[in-house]
N, C-alpha and C positions, 0 to 999 in steps of 0.2 A: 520357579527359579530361586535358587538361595538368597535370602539377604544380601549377601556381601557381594555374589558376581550381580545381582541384581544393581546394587549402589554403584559397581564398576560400569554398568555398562551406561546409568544414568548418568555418571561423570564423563565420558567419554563420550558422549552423546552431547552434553551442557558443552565438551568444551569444544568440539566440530563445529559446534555450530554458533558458538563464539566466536573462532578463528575466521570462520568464513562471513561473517558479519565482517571481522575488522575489515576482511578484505576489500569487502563489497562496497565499504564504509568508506577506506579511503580511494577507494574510483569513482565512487560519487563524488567524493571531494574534488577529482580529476585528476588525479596522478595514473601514471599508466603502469603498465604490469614490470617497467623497467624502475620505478619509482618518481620517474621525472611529470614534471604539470603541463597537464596539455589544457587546460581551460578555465575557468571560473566556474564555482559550483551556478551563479545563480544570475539568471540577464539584471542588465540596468534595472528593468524598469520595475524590479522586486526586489532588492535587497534587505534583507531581516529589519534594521532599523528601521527601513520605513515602513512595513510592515507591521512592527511593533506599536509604532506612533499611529500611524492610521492613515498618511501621507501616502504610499504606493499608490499606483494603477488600478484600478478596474479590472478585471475583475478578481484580478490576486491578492489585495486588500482585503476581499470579502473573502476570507478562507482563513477564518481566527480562532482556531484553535490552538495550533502550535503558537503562535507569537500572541497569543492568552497565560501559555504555560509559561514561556521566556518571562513576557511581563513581570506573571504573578512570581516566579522565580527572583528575579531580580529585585521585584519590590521588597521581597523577604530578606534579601540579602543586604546589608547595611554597602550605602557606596564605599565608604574607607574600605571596606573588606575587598570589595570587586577591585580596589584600584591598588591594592596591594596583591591579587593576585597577577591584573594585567602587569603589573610594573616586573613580578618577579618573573613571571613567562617574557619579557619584550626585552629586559636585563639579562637575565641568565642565558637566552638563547639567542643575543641578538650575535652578528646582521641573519641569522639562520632563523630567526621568527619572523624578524620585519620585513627579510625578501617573501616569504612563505604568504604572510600576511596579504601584500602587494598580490600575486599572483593568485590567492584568490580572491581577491576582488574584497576583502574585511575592510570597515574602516579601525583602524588601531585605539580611536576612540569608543568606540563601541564592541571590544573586544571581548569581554566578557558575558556579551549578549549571545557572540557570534558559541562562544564556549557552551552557554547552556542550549541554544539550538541546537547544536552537532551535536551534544549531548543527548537530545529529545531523538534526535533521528537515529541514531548509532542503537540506543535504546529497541528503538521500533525494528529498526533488521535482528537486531539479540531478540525477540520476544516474536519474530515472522516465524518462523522453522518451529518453535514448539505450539505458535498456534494452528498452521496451518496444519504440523502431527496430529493434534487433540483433534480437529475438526475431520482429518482422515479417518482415525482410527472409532468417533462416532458412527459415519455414516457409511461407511464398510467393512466386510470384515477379513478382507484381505493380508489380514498380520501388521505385525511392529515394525517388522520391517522394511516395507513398505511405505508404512507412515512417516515414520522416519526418510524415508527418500523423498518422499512426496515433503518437509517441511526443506530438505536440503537442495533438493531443485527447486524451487521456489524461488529461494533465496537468490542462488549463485545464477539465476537466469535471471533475474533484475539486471545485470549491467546491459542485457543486449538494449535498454531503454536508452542507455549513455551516448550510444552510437552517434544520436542528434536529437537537437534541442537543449534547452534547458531543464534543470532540476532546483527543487523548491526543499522550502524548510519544512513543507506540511505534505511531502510524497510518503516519508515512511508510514506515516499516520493512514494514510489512503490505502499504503500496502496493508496493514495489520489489522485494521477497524472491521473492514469488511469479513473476511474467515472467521475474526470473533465472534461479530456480528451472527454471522449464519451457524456456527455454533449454540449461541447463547440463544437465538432462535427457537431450538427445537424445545425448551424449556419454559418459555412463554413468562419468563419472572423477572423482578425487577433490574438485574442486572444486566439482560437486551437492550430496556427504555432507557437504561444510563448510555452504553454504546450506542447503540443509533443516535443517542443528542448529543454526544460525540462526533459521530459521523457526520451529522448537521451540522455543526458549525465547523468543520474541519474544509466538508464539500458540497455545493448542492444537490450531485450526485444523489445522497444519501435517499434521495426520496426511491429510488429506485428497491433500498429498501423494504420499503413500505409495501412496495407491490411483490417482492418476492415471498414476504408475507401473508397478502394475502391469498397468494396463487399457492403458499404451502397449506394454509390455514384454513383454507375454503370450506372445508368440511363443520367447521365446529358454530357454525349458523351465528348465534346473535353476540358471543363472544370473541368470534373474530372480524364481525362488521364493527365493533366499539372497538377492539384491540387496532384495527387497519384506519379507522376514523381519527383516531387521538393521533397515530404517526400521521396522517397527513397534517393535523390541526399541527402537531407540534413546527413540523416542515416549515408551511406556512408562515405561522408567528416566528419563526426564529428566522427565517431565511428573509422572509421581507422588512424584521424590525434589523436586520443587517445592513440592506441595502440601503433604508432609509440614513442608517445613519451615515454611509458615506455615499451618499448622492450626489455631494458635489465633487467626486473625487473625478481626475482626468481618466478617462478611458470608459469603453463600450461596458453595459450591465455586463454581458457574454459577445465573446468574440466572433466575428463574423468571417468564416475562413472558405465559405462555400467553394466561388469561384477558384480562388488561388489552387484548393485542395485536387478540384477538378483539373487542374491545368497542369500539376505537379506530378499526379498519377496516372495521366496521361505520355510525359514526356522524362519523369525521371525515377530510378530506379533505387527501391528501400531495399537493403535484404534484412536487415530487422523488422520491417514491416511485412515481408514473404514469410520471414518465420512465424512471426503470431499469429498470422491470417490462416498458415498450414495449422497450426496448432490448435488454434479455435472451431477451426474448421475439423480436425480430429475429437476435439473435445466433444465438438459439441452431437458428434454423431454415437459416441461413449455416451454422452446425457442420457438420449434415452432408455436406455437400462440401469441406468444409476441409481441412488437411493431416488424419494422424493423429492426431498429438500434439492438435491443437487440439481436435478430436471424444472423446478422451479427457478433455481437460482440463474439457470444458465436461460432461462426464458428470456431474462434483461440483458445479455448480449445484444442483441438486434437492436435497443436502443441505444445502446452505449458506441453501436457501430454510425449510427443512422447520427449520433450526438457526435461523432469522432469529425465525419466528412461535415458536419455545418459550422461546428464552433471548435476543433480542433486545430494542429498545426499535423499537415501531413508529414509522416515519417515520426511524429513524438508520441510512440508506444505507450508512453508513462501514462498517456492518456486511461489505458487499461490496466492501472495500477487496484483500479479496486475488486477487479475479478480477475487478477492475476493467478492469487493463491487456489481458488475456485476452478480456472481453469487446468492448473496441476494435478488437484486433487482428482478430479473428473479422466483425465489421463492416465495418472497413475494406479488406481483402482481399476478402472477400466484394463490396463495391461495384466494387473493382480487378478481381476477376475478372467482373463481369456487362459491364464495360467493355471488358476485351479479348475477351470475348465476342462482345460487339456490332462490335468490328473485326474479327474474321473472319469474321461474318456478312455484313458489309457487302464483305468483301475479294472473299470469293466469291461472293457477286451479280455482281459486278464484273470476275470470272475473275482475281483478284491473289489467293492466297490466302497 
């Protein structure tokens, strides 16, 4: 491809999937497709500032990566500066800031917190679509084009999470870490172990990691028993000197949703929760022809399902925010591969093979 239509199609490419970020960006925030607010991004019993401070619930306190970054943000930033920017956003736009404000649930005192969060999140949907392309286009060879589909379904299929429940400052982070993660994987160098202790303090998820690792890595004998050893150690130590420090925070280590789950899906009816259950259920029958990595990766479903119905809220999809992008890709490849399939089939009918 030439240079120039090459750069065109990269910029047309960077800005789709920009756009579609904003989009997704502001229905998380809860505006609907009309632009009017149907909800609060985030329940009571999380809100960013407490968060921040250390104050929130159990177990959404213990998920400090993003309100690590807010923090460290804001420590950098002198307050005179923050409070001249709050002043001139709650000035220039008011009452059209300070209803907006209200309606999502901000406090106007901690406005600039609420600014570098959406910032952090906004960020993560801009940077989902071209991780989840990179990590397509490694591990098939199904074309750009493709990849490229596979980063933009990804993406614009997040809101079906919106439907019910709540949404958090540290989802996008959940959506992006993990496709990096499985990407930077198959390279075994230090930029993995930065992501995954990423991934660690962000969710305790992440150990799940560890085992898609070893189930990729299995072959490589006494450097992937020490490479699969140091991710549990790390796990461990960060997940439990976590816990300890807010021990005495109000709410369960992890939530206990069994019963209710069972009594919910018994008598009431998700259809965002039909679609991912259809799709995982597609996906994961596409795994088995998939690369390795991918057939590893989708191994940890089954826990993430079996983790959904004990400590989940039934119907909050979000829950499968960290094998979202994994589930697409497995999808989309999979369609890519029945397709060139079907042109060699048809080549050699034809004696062109």
């Amino acid at each position: 491809m030439r240079p120039v239509l090459s750069g065109l199609v990269l910029a047309a490419r960077a800005a789709t999937y920009a756009v579609a970020a904003t989009f997704v960006f502001l229905l998380w925030l809860g505006f609907d497709r009309h632009g009017s607010m149907q909800r609060p991004t985030v329940t009571a019993g999380a809100p960013l500032p407490a968060l921040i401070d250390g104050t929130a619930d159990r177990p959404f306190v213990q998920r400090v990566l993003v309100p690590g970054i807010v923090r460290a943000v804001a420590s950098a930033v002198p307050r005179p500066t923050q409070r001249r920017i709050e002043r001139r956003i709650l000035q220039d736009g008011w009452p059209v800031a300070s209803r907006l404000l209200e309606e999502l649930a901000w406090d106007e005192r901690a406005l600039f917190l609420h600014l570098v969060g959406g910032a952090v999140v906004y960020g993560c949907l801009v940077a989902l679509p071209f991780v989840v392309r990179d990590l397509h286009e490694t591990v098939s060879a199904t074309g750009s084009l493709l990849a490229s589909a596979s980063g933009l379904v990804t993406l614009l299929s997040v809101p079906l999470s919106f439907a019910q429940g709540a949404h958090f400052f540290y989802d996008g982070a959940s959506l992006v870490l993990w496709p990096l993660a499985l990407r930077l994987m198959l390279r075994r160098s230090w930029p993995y172990y930065v992501t995954y202790l990423a991934a660690v303090l962000n969710k305790e998820t992440a150990i799940l990691l560890a085992v898609v690792f070893a189930l990729h890595w299995r072959s490589a004998r006494a450097k992937w028993l020490a490479a699969t050893a140091f991710q549990v150690f790390v796990w461990i130590a960060v997940r439990g000197a976590i816990a300890w420090v807010y021990r005495g925070n109000a709410g369960p280590l992890f939530m206990r949703t069994f019963g209710g789950n069972v009594s919910q899906m018994a008598s009431r009816w998700s259809w965002p929760h039909f679609v991912l259950f259809v799709a995982m259920l597609c996906a994961g029958i596409a795994a088995w022809t998939a690369h390795p990595l991918l057939r590893a990766a989708f191994a940890v479903v089954g826990p993430f399902v079996i983790a959904y119905v004990l400590v989940g809220s039934y119907g909050e999809i979000r829950f499968f925010y960290e094998i979202w992008g994994l589930a697409v890709v497995v999808l989309v490849a999979g369609i890519g591969a029945l397709r060139l399939d079907g042109h060699a089939v048809l080549n050699a009918d034809s004696g062109r093979v």
